[in-house]
C-alpha positions as a printed NumPy array, in Angstrom:
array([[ -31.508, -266.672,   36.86 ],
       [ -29.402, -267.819,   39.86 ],
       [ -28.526, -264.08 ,   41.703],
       [ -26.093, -265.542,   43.797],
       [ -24.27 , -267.669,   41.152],
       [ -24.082, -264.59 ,   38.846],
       [ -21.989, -262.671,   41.638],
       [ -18.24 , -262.159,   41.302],
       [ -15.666, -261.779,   44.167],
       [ -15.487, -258.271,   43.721],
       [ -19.473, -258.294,   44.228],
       [ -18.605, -260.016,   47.737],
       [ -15.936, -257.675,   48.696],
       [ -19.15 , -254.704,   48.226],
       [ -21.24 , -256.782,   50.279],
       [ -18.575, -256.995,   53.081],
       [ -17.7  , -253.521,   53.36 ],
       [ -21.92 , -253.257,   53.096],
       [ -22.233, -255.463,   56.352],
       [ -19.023, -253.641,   57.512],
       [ -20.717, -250.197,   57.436],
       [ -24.319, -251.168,   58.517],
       [ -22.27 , -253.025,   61.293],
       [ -21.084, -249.456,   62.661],
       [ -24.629, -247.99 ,   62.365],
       [ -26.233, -250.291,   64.387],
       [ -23.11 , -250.295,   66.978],
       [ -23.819, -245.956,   67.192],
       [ -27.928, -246.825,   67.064],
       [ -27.31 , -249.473,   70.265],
       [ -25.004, -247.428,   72.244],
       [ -21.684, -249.2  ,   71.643],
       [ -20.242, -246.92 ,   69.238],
       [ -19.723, -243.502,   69.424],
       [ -20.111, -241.639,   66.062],
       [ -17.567, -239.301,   66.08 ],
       [ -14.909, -241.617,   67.454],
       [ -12.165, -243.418,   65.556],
       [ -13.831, -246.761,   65.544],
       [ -17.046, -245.721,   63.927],
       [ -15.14 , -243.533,   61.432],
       [ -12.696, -246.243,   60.843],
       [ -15.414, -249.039,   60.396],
       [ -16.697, -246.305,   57.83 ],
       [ -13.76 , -245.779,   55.642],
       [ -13.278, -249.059,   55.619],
       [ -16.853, -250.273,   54.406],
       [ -16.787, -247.53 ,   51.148],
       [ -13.229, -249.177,   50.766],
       [ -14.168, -252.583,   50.081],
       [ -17.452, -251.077,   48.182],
       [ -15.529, -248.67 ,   46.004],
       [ -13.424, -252.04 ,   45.542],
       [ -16.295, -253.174,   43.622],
       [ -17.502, -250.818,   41.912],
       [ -14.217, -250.547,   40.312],
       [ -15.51 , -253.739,   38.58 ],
       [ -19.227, -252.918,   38.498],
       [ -19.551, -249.708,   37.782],
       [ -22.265, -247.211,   39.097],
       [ -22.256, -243.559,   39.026],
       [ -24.601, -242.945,   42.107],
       [ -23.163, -245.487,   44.501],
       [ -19.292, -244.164,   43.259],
       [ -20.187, -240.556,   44.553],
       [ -21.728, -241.822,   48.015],
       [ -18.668, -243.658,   48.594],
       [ -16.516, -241.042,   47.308],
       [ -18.667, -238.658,   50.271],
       [ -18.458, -241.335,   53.095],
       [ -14.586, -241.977,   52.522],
       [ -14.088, -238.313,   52.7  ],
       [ -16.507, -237.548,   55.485],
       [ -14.794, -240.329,   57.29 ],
       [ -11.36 , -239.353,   56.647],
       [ -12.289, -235.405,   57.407],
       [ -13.758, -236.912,   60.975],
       [ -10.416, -238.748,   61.907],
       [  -8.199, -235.56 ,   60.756],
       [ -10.267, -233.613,   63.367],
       [ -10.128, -236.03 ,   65.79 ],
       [  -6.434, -236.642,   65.865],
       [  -5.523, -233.068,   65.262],
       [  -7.869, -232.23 ,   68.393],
       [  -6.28 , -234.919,   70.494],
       [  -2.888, -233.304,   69.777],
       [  -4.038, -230.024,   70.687],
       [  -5.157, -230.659,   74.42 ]])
């Protein structure tokens, strides 16, 4: 069984936002990122995008709720960062 000839272009649009989200970890692990800045929090939302994306497709419970949790966590983080920016 060829793995990689069995995937579908929603299967590649999981494994970009994948590389998109481990992107932003390492970035906050090596000190180029700052985890509670819009960058990192935008790199998040839009790795469980492209991931939910595919799971539309290929369903899995588990990996639906983690993505449901990042996107929110991510969009909660920007809220709080915009609404403390407008604030002082």
């Amino acid at each position: 069984m060829d793995v990689i000839a069995d995937l579908i272009w929603a299967d590649w649009v999981g494994i970009a936002g994948s590389i998109v989200i481990a992107s932003a970890y390492f970035g906050v692990s090596a000190g180029r990122l700052v985890g509670d800045q819009p960058p990192f929090q935008l790199a998040n939302l839009l790795g469980a995008g492209l991931i939910l994306i595919s799971l539309y497709y290929r369903p899995n419970a588990g990996a639906i709720v983690i993505e449901v949790l990042w996107v929110l966590i991510a969009i909660y983080s920007l809220l709080r960062h915009y609404r403390g920016r407008r604030r002082g």
